[in-house]
C-alpha positions in Angstrom: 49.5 -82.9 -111.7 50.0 -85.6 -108.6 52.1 -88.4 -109.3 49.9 -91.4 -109.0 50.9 -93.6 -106.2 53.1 -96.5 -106.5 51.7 -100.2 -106.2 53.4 -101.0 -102.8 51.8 -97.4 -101.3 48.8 -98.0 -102.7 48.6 -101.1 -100.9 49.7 -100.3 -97.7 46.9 -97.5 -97.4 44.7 -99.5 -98.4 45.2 -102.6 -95.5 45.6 -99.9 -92.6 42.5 -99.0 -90.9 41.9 -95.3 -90.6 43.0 -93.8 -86.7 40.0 -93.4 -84.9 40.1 -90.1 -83.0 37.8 -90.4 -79.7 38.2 -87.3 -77.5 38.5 -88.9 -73.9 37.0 -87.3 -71.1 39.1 -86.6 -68.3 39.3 -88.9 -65.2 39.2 -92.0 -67.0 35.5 -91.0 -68.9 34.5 -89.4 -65.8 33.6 -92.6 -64.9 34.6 -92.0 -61.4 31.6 -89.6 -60.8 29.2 -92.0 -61.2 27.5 -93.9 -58.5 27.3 -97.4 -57.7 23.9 -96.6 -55.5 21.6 -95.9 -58.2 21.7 -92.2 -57.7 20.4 -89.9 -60.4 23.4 -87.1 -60.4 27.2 -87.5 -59.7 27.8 -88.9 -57.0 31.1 -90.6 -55.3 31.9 -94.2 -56.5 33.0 -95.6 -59.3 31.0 -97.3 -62.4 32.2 -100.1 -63.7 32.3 -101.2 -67.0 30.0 -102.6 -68.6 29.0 -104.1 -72.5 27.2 -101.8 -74.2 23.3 -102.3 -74.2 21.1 -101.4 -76.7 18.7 -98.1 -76.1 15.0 -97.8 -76.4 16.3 -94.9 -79.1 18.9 -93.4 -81.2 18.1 -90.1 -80.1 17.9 -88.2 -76.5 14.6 -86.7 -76.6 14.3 -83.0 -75.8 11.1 -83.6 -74.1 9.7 -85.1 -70.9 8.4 -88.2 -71.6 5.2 -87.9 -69.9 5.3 -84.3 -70.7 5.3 -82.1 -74.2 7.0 -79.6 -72.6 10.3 -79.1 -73.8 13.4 -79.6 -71.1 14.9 -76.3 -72.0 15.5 -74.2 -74.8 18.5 -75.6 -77.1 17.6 -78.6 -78.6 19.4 -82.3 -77.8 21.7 -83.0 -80.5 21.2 -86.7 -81.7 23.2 -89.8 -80.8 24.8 -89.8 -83.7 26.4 -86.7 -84.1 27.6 -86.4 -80.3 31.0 -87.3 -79.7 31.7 -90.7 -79.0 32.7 -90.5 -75.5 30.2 -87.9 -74.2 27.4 -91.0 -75.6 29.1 -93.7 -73.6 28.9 -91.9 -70.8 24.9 -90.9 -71.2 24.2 -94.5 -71.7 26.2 -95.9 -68.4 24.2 -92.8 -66.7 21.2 -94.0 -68.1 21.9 -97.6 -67.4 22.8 -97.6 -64.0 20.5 -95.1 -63.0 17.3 -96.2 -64.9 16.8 -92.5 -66.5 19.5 -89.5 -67.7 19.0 -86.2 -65.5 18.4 -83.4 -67.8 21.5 -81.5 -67.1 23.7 -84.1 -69.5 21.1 -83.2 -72.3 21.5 -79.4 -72.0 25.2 -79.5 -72.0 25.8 -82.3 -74.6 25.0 -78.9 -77.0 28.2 -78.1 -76.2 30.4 -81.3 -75.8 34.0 -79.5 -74.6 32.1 -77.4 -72.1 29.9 -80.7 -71.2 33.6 -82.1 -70.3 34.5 -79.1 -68.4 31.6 -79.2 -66.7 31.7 -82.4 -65.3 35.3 -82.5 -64.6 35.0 -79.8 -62.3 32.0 -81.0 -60.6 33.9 -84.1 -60.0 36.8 -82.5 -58.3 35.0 -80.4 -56.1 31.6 -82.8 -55.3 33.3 -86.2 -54.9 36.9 -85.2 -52.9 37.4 -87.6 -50.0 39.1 -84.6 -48.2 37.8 -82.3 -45.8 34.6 -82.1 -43.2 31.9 -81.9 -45.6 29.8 -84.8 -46.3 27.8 -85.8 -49.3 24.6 -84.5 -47.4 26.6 -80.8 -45.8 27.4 -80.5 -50.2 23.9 -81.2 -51.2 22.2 -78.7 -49.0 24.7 -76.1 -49.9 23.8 -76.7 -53.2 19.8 -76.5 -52.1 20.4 -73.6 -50.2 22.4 -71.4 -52.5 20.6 -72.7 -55.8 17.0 -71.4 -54.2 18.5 -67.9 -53.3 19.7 -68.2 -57.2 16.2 -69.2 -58.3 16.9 -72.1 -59.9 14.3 -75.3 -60.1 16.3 -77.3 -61.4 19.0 -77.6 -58.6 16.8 -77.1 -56.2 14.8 -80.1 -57.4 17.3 -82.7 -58.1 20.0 -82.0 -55.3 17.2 -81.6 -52.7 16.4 -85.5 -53.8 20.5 -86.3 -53.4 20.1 -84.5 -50.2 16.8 -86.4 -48.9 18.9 -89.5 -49.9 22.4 -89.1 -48.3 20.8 -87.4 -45.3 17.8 -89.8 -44.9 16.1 -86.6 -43.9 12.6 -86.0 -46.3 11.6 -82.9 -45.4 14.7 -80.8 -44.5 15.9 -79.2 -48.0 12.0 -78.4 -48.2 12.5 -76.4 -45.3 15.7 -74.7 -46.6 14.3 -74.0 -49.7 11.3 -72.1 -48.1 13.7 -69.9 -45.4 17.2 -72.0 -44.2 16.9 -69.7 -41.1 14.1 -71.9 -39.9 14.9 -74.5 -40.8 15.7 -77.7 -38.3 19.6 -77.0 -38.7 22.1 -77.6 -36.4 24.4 -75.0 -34.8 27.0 -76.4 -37.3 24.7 -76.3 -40.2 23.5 -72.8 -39.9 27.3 -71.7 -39.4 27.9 -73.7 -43.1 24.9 -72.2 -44.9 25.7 -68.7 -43.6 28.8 -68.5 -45.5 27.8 -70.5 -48.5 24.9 -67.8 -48.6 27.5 -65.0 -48.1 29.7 -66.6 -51.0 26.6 -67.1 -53.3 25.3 -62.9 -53.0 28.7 -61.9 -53.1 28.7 -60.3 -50.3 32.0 -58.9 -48.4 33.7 -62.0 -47.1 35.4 -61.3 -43.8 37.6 -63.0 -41.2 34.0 -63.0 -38.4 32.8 -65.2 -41.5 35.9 -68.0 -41.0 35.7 -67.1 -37.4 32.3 -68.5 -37.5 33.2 -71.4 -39.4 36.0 -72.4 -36.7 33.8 -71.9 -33.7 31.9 -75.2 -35.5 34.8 -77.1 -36.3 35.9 -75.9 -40.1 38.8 -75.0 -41.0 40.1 -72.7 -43.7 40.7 -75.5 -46.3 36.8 -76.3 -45.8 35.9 -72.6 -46.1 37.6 -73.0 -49.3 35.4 -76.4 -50.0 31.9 -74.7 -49.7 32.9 -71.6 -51.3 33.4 -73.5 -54.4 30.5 -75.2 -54.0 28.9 -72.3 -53.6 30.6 -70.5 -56.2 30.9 -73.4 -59.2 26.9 -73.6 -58.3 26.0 -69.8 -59.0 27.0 -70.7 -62.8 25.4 -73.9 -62.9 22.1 -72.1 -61.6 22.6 -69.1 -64.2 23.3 -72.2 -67.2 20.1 -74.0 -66.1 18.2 -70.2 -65.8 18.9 -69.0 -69.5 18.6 -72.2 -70.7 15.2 -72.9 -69.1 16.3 -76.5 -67.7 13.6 -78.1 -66.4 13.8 -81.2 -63.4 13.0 -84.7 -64.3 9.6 -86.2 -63.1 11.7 -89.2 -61.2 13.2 -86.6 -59.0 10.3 -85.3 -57.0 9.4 -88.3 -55.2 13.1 -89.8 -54.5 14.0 -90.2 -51.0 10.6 -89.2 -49.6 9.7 -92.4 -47.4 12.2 -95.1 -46.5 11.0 -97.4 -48.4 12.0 -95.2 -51.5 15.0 -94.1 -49.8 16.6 -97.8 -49.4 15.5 -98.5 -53.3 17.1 -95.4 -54.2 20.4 -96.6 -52.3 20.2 -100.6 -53.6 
């Protein structure tokens, strides 16, 4: 039988508050992949922090709002038994952005692989390094993600792409055949080894030959083969998963005036 405490321990437990154990995300809450243009998706930038605001609910909904069609096949756990810091950063998504894309419901069913996840999207999407831009990323990402047969990516990273490229109508034209697309010399050079990375095809030095003849080096080679590669799972995630696009993405970016509110 346990000795029963004495009156000085008993106390002492009883004024100190219990640790709170809050599994931080890395990168400072992966607060760094958020955007301070109002962008749906990662993006470059910072967020910065803000109080805490109250939602319109205490649960993410598994459905579309203005549709009863589920957004994929595991269901959204509820607020209040996700970890702490994977909420926060839903809400400051949601906050700054006006709505949550889809992808941070499907993974919050698995909150150390939601952290993964985003961590290495981060590192490879919002480098400052190299001689890709946000736009050259984007239409890997459109490029590879239709060979992959994957709405979802197609649909939201063709509206990053419409955005950062101010172009409306040239990931449509990837998406339907790159090859004819209105791509530059440079472009086409890009998407031929993205597409060579993505079908796993035999990677040879004519491929980085290529690349150099258009002004890449090997260190970006290695840039939009990860892209291209870290993609390729995110399109097979989203495939078995059935993730399906938000509404608010189909129409982003398609005129000016929609592309400088989607930038404000």
């Amino acid at each position: 039988m346990q000795a029963p405490a004495s009156p000085a321990a008993a106390a002492e437990k009883q004024s100190s508050p219990a640790p709170r154990v809050i599994n931080i995300l890395p990168y400072n809450r992966l607060s760094s992949l958020l955007s301070q243009k109002h962008l749906p998706l990662l993006a470059a930038g910072g967020l910065r922090r803000k109080p805490r605001v109250a939602t319109r609910c205490h649960a993410y909904s598994t459905t579309e709002d203005s549709s009863s069609r589920p957004i994929g096949r595991y269901p959204v756990p509820n607020k209040k038994d996700m970890p702490y810091d994977i909420v926060e950063l839903m809400e400051e998504v949601e906050v700054k952005t006006g709505f949550l894309p889809n992808v941070f419901k499907a993974m919050s069913h698995r909150p150390a692989e939601f952290r993964a996840f985003f961590a290495y999207y981060n590192v490879i999407m919002n480098k400052e390094t190299g001689r890709l831009s946000k736009a050259d990323k984007e239409l890997i990402i459109v490029a590879t993600s239709a060979v992959n047969r994957c709405p979802y990516c197609v649909v939201a990273h063709g509206a990053l792409h419409r955005i950062y490229s101010k172009q409306p109508t040239l990931a449509d034209q990837v998406v339907v055949n790159w090859k004819l697309a209105d791509l530059s010399g440079r472009d086409l050079a890009m998407l031929e080894f993205a597409l060579a990375v993505c079908r796993a095809d035999n990677i040879t030095e004519e491929h980085f030959q290529k690349l150099e003849a258009h002004g890449f080096d090997r260190e970006d080679a290695w840039d939009i083969a990860m892209i291209s590669a870290f993609f390729a799972m995110s399109n097979r995630i989203a495939h078995f998963v059935d993730l399906r696009p938000n509404n608010e993405f189909y129409n982003m970016g398609r005129t000016p005036h929609e592309a400088r509110r989607d930038r404000t």
